[in-house]
Every structure is written in C-alpha cells, then in structure tokens.
C-alpha positions as CSV (number, residue, x, y, z in Angstrom):
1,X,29.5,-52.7,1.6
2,X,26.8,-50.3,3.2
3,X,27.1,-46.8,3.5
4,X,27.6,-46.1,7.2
5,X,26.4,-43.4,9.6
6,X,28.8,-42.3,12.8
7,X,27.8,-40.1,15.1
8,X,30.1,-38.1,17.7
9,X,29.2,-34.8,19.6
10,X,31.6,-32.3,19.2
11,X,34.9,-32.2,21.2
12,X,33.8,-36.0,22.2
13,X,36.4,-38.6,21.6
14,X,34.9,-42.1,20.4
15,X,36.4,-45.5,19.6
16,X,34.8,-47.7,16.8
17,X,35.7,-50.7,14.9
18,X,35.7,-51.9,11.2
19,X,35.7,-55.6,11.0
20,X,36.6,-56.0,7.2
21,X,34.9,-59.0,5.3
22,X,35.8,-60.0,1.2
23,X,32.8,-60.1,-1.3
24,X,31.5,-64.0,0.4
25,X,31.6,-62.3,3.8
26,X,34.6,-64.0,5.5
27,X,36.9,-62.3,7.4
28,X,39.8,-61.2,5.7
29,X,43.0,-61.8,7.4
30,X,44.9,-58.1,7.9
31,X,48.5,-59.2,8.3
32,X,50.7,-56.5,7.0
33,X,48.1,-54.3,6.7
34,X,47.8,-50.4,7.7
35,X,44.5,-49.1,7.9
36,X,43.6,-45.3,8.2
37,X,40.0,-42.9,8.4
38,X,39.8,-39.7,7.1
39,X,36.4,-37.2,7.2
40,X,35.8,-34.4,4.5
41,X,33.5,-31.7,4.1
42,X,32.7,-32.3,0.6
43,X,34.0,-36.3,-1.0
44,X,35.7,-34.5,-3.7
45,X,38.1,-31.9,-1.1
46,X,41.5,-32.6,-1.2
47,X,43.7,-34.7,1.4
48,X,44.7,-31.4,2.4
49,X,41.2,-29.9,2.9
50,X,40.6,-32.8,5.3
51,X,38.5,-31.8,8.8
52,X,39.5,-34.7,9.8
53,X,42.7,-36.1,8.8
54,X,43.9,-39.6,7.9
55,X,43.6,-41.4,11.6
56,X,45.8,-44.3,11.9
57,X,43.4,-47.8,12.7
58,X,44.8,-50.4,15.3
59,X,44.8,-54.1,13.9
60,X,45.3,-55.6,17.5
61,X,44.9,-59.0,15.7
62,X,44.8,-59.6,12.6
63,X,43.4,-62.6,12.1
64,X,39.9,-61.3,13.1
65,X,39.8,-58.6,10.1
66,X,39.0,-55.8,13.1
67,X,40.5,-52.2,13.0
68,X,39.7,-49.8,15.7
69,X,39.8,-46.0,15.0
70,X,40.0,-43.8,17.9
71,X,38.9,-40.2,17.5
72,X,40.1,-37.5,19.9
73,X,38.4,-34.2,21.1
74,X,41.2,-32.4,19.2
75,X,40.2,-34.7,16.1
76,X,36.3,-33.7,16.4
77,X,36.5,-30.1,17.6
78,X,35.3,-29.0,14.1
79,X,31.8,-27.2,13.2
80,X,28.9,-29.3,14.0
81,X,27.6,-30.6,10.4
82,X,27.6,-33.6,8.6
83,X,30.9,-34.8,7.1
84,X,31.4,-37.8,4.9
85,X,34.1,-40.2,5.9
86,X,36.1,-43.5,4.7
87,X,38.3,-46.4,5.9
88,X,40.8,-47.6,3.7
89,X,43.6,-50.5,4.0
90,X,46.5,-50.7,2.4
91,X,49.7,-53.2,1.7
92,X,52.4,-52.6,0.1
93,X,50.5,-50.2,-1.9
94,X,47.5,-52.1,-3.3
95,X,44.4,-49.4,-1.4
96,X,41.0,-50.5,-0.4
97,X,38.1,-49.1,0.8
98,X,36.6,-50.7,3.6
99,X,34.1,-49.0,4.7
100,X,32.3,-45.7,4.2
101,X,29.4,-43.0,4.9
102,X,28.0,-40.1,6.6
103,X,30.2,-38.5,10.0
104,X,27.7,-36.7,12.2
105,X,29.3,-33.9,14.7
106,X,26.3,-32.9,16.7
107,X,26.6,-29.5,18.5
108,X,27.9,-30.1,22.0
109,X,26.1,-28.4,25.5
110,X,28.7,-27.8,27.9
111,X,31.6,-25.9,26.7
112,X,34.5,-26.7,30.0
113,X,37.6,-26.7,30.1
114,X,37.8,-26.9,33.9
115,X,37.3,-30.4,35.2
C-alpha cells in the first residue's frame, strides 16, 4: 500500500474511490463489509479531534473491491492546510487499513453563497 495524496479546494465536494487489493494484488471481495475515511490534523489527534470525521464509503458492488467516499462542502470547509487521512474496512469487528496519506485543502477564490 502507497501513501496517497488527495487534493480538494476548500468548501468543494469531491467523490473518490478506493478499490481494495490483498498483499498478491487481487481484488478482495467486500461482502459485509463497512468502509469509512476520516482526516486529522495531526495522525496521533483523537477520533474526536477529527477535521474531518469518519465518512461512511459506498460498496455499490462488492465483488469489485471498490468503495467510493464522497466529501461534502460542509465536510471540507475547514482551514486550508495539509491534513493526513485513512480508509479503513471493517467486518464484524476485524479493522483494516486500506489506504492512506496526505489530504490537501487548497485555499478557495470565490467565497458565494448566492448562486
């Protein structure tokens, strides 16, 4: 597994996916599986010191290891910065990190509420 880097502008919302391999690189199945992303200022803050906090993933289909996360404006209207981030899984209590790395919030331009 690779560290990632995401990048979002502030108050943005984004969709990305996860597609979760096992140490051979083969798709693992993610029947029964709940998936969720969380971003922290610092890796060792608390659950509760989250900027971002845990974000349920969509497993549309299993089969094809593939979560989506979507992140709303609401989620990313935090300081521009970099945040650090992970992805884990879980089933009936067994956790694993599927992916992790570096959350960009880059300062956004226009600052409307009227559209």
């Amino acid at each position: 597994m690779e560290e990632q880097t995401l990048e979002i502008f502030r108050r943005d919302y984004k969709t990305f996916t996860v597609t979760v391999k096992d140490g051979a690189g083969v798709v693992v199945d993610l029947t029964d599986y709940t998936a969720k992303f969380t971003a922290k200022l610092k890796p060792t803050d608390t659950d509760e010191q989250a900027k971002i906090s845990p974000v349920d993933g969509t497993i549309s289909n299993p089969a094809t290891g593939v979560i989506s996360f979507t992140l709303t404006s609401t989620d990313t209207d935090i300081p521009a910065g970099t945040y650090f981030f992970d992805v884990q899984i879980s089933k009936i209590g067994d956790v694993k990190t599927v992916a992790y790395g570096k959350l960009i919030i880059i300062q956004d331009i226009t600052v409307t509420t009227e559209w």
